[in-house]
N, C-alpha and C positions, 0 to 999 in steps of 0.2 A: 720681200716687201716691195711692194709697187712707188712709184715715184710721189699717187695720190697719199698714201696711206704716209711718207717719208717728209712731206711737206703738212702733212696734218699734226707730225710728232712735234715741230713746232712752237704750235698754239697748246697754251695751260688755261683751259676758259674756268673762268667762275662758277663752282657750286655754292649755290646760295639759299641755305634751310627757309623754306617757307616760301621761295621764288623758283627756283631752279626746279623739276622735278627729274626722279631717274628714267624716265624716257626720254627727258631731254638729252641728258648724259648720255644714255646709250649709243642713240644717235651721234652723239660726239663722238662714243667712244669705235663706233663704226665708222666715222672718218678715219678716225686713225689717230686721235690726240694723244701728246705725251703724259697728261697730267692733270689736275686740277688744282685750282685753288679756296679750301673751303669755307667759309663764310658761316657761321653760329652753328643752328645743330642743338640736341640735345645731347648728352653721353649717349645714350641708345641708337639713337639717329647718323651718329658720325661715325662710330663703329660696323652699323649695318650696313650703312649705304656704302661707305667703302670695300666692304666684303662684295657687297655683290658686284659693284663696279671693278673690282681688281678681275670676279671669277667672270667678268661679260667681255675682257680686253685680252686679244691674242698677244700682245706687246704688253710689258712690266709697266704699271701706269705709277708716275711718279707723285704723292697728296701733296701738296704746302699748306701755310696758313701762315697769318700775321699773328701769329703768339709772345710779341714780344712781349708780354706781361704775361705771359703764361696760358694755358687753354682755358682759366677763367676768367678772361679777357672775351669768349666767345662761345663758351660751355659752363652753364651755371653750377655742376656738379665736379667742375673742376678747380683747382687753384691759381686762385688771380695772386700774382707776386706783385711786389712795388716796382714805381718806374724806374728806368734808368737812371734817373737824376739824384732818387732817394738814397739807391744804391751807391755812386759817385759819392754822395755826402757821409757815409761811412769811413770812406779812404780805404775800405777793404776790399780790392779787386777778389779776393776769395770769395764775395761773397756773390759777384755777378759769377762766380763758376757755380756755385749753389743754385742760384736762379735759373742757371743752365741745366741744371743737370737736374732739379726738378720740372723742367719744363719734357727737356728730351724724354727722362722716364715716362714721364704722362702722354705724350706725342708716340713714344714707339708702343703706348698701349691701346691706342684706340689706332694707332697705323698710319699716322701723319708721318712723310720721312724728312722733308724739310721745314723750317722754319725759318720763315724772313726776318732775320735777327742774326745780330745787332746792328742798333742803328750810330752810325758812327761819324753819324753829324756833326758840327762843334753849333753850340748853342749859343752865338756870338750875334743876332739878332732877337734884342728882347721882343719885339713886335712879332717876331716869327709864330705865326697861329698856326702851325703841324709839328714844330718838330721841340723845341723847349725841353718840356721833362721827359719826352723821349731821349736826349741827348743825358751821358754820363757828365760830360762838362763844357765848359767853352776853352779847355786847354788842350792840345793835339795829344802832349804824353799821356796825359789822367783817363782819355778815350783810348786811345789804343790801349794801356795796360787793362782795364777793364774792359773792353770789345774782347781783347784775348784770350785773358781768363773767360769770357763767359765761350768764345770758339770753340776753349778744350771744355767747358763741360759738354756743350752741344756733342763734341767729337768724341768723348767718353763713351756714347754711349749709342754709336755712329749714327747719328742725328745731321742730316744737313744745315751747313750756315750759313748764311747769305749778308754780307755787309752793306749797308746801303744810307743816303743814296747817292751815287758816285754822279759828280766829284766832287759833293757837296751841299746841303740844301739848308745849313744852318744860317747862314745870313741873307733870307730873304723874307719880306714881310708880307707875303701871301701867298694862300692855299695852292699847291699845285694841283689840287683835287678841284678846283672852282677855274686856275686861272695860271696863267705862264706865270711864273718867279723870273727875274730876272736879276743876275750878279756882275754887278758892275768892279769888278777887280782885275788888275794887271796878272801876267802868270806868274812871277816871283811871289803873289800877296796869295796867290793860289797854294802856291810849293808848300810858303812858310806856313799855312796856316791849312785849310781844307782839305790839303791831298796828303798830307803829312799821314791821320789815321788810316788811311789805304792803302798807302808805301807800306806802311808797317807790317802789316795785316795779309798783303796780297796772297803771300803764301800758307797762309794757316787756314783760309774760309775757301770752302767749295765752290761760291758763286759770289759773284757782285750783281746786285742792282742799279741800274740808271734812272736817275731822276730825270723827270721833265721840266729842266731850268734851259734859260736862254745867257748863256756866257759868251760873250765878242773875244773873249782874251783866246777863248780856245777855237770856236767858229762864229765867223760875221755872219754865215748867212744862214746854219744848222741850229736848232736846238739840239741840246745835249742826246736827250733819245734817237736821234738821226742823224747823229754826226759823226762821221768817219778818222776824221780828226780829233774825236775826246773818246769812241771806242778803241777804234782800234790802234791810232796812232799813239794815244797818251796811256791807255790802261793797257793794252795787249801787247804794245809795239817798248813802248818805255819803260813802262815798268813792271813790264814781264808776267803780265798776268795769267796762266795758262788754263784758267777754270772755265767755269759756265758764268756768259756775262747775260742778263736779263734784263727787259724792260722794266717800267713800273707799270702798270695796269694801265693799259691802251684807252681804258674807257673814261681815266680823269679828262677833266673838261679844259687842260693842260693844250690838250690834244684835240684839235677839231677835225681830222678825217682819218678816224684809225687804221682806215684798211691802204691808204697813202705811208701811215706812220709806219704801222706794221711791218709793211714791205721795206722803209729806208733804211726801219730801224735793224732788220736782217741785214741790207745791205753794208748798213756802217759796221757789222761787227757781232749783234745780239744773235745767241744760239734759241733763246729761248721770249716767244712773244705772247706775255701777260695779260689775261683779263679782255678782250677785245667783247664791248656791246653786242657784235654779230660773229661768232668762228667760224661761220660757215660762209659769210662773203669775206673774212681776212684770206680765209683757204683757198677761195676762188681767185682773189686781188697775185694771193702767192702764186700759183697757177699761171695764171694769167703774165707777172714778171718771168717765170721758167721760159712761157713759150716766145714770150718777148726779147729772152735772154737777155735780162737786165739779171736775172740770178740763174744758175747754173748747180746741176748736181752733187760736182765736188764741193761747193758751197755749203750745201743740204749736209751732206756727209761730213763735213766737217766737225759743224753744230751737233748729230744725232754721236758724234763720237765721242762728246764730252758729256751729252748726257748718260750716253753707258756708261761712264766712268761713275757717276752717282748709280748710278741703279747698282752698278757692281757693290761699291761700296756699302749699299742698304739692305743689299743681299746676306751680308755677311753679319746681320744681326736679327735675319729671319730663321733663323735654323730654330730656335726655340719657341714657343705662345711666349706672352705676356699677360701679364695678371693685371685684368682690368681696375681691381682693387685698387691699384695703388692712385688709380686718378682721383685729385682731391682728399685723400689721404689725411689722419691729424699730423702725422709725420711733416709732409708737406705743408698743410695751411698753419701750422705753428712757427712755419720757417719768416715770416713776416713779423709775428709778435714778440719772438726773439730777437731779431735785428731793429726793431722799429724805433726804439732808444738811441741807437746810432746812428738812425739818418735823421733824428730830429732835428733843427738849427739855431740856435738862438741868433739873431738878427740882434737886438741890443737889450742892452739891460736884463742880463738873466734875473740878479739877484734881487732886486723891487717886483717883477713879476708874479710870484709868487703868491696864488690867489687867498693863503692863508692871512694874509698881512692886510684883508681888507675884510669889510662885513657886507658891503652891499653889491653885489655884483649885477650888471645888468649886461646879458648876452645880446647882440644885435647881428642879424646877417640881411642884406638888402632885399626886399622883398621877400621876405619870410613872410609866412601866412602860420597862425598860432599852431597851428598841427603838422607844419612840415619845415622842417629845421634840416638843411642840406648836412649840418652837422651836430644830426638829432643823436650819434654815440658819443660824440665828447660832450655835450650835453647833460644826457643820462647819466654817462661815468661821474660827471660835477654832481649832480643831482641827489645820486646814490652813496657817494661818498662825501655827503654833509654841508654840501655848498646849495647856498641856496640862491638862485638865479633872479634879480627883479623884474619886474613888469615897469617898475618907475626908474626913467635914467635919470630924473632931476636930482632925484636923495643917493643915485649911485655914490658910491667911494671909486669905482675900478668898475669901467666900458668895454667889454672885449670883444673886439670886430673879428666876426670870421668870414673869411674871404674864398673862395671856391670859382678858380679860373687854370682852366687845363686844352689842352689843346686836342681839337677833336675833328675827325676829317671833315669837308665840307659845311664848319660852321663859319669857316673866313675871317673868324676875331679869336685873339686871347685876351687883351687887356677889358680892367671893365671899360662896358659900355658907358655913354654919359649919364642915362639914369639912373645907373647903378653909384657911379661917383657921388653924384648930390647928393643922393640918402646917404653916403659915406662923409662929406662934407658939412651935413648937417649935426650929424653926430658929433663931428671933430670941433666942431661953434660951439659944444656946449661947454668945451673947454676942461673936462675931466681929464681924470688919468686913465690915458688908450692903452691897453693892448693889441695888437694888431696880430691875428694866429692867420697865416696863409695854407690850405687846405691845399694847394696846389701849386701854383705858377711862384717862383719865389721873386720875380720880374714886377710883381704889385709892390715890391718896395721900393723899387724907382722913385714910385710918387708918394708914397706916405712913409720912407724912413725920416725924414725930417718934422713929420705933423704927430710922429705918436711917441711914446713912452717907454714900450717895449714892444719888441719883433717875436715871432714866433716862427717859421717856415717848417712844414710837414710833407711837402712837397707833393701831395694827395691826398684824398678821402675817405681810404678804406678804412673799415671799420677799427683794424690793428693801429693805425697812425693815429685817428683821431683816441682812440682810451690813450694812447702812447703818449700824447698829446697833452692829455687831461692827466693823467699820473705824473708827468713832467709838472704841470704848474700845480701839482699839489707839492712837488716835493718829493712824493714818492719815489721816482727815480730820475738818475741824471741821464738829463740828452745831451749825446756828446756828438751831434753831426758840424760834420765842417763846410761853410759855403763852398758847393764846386763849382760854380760862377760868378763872376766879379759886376757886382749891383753898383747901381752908380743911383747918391738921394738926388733929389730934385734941387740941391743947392750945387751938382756937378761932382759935391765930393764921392771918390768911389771906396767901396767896402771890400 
């Protein structure tokens, strides 16, 4: 392999269904790239395109994808699982090996070999708008034991895993996809808290990811993605990480000059450079430091030696086909409706909640338009099963706010918005009795555990949560999930 083709292995650029085409690929894949990262897709689409891009690459090309909620996170005929946080509220780390190992079965059938998961953030920034209910909890041990469990299902079924994002991204309250985070902590408040899930961990996942935050405790003058002293000094050099360490996608707006980033980010330590807007001028920028000798071959070799070690590893579970059947599976998508009783949360007051104990019910979500209800299946389920929903909240007996705030890249906010508060505000003046059901973020009780009646937390919106949801305040069955984050009301006291 030529020096071009050894520096291209590299770069994992983005496949992006419906943006990317496979001549663009090709062309990549004629640089010499190691990999990709794939981006939506139909089931048909992500199976073919990787067939033909594996048989156009004289080198093993390695797929990833952000499947942390499973491949129906990104493929509609696949199975979307609950977030991390739903899972967390079960208290059953077995059940994130479940997730896992539905995820991996689906992943080694369409031929994804890694998966960027788990995320083993601590969710100790309620403002935090990326990471929240991606996070298992805001406690170090409650994340590692469940990041682990779900490692060995990933590792069942030799699926790559990636823990991320090192060395931390739970406490900062903006996007690193829009904008640098910044974490203002000493290294002791580091150890006890943030790095704690990674220590644990380092041995068991294949790869680490690097977040683009800016931390002074570890470099004054680096961000984390280019710093030499939180790659290789804290994660390689201390705590003995021997795997594939990885950026986060060069192209967040984290990052203002990727093919600068790219290059430091090799230098400080990264085998593998994610996602870059242009791979064809990161390739050149790399090139260009070779001939500069700012980077050097045994460098090169280094990195492409820890990637064979995956590729070895994924080899050893290609000997057989895989049965495209099983993606999205009822096997699989019952796996939610099963568990979904045990991540519900009662926030307060289970036993008044209970929508049989009133006659008039009026459902309210903020800017609702008559025909589109965010939480048009707990709805229905009410609807269908005898409850009848008002149109008037003046004659209500029981107000039940549904709330729907999750974290999602590039939108830069989790909490509501202020217009969305008023209409919440207004309702709370009329002085009923609230129910307050949160459809996602459990962080909206901050500011209404002290203005409403009873709590509800479901910690998202899939269709399983919400009937789960709605069969809990009938009665029908007990939700037994437990807060895995410590809410604090608006009067300071914390839950």
């Amino acid at each position: 392999m030529d020096i071009e083709n050894k520096i291209a292995r590299l770069i994992y650029p983005e496949y992006r269904f419906g943006v990317t085409t496979v001549k663009d690929a090709l062309n990549m894949i004629e640089m010499g790239v190691g990999g990709f990262c794939l981006y939506g897709g139909s089931l048909g689409e992500v199976v073919e395109t990787i067939r033909i891009l594996r048989d156009a690459s004289k080198t093993p090309l390695i797929f990833a994808a952000d499947y942390e909620n499973g491949l129906g996170q990104w493929i509609k005929e696949a199975t979307l699982l609950p977030a991390n946080m739903a899972i967390g509220a079960t208290g059953k780390p077995e059940f994130a090996r479940r997730k896992a190992e539905i995820t991996a079965m689906e992943s080694e059938a369409v031929g994804v070999d890694w998966v960027f998961a788990p995320v083993v953030d601590l969710a100790t920034n309620h403002s935090n708008p990326i990471v929240n209910l991606r996070a298992f909890s805001d406690f170090p041990t409650a994340v590692q034991d469940f990041a682990g469990s779900y490692i060995s299902g990933l590792d069942s079924f030799n699926i790559l895993s990636c823990i991320k994002h090192f060395p931390g991204h739970g406490d900062t309250s903006v996007d690193s996809h829009l904008t640098l985070p910044e974490i203002n902590k000493n290294k002791d408040e580091l150890r006890e808290l943030e790095l704690k899930p990674f220590k644990s961990l380092i041995n068991k996942t294949d790869s680490v990811m690097v977040g683009h935050l800016k931390i002074k405790a570890l470099d004054e003058l680096n961000i984390t993605s280019f710093s030499k002293k939180t790659i290789t000094d804290l994660l390689i050099k201390e705590l003995g990480f021997k795997g594939v360490t990885i950026t986060d996608a060069l192209s967040m707006k984290a990052i203002s000059d990727e093919s600068y980033a790219g290059v430091n980010a090799f230098l400080a330590g990264a085998d593998i450079l994610l996602v870059p807007e242009n791979p064809f001028k990161l390739h050149s920028a790399l090139m260009q430091a070779l001939s500069d000798e700012k980077i050097n071959l045994a460098m090169v070799d280094r990195a492409l030696a820890k990637q064979d070690l995956m590729v070895r590893k994924r080899a050893i579970s290609k000997k057989t086909p895989k049965d495209i059947g099983v993606v999205g599976c009822k096997q699989h998508r019952n796996f939610t409706s099963e568990i979904a009783p045990r991540c519900l949360t009662w926030v307060k007051d289970r036993e008044n909640a209970l929508l049989r104990n009133y006659r008039k019910i009026f459902y309210f979500e903020p800017f609702k338009t008559e025909k589109d209800y965010a939480g048009a299946y707990f709805a229905e389920y009410l609807r269908n099963n005898g409850i009848q929903l008002s149109q008037d909240m003046q004659n209500a007996d029981l107000v039940v706010v549904g709330s729907f705030s999750k974290p999602k890249a590039y939108s830069g906010k989790i909490n509501l918005n202020e217009e969305e508060k008023r209409e919440i505000e207004k309702v709370l003046a009329a002085e009923k009795k609230t129910l307050f059901v949160s459809f996602g973020s459990p962080f909206v009780f901050d500011e209404y555990l002290d203005k409403v009646h009873y709590g509800l937390c479901c910690f998202g919106d899939m269709k399983e949560l919400q009937e789960a949801a709605a069969r809990g305040l009938l009665g029908e069955t007990e939700l037994s999930g437990t807060m895995p984050v410590e809410l604090k009301s608006a009067s300071g006291t914390k839950t």
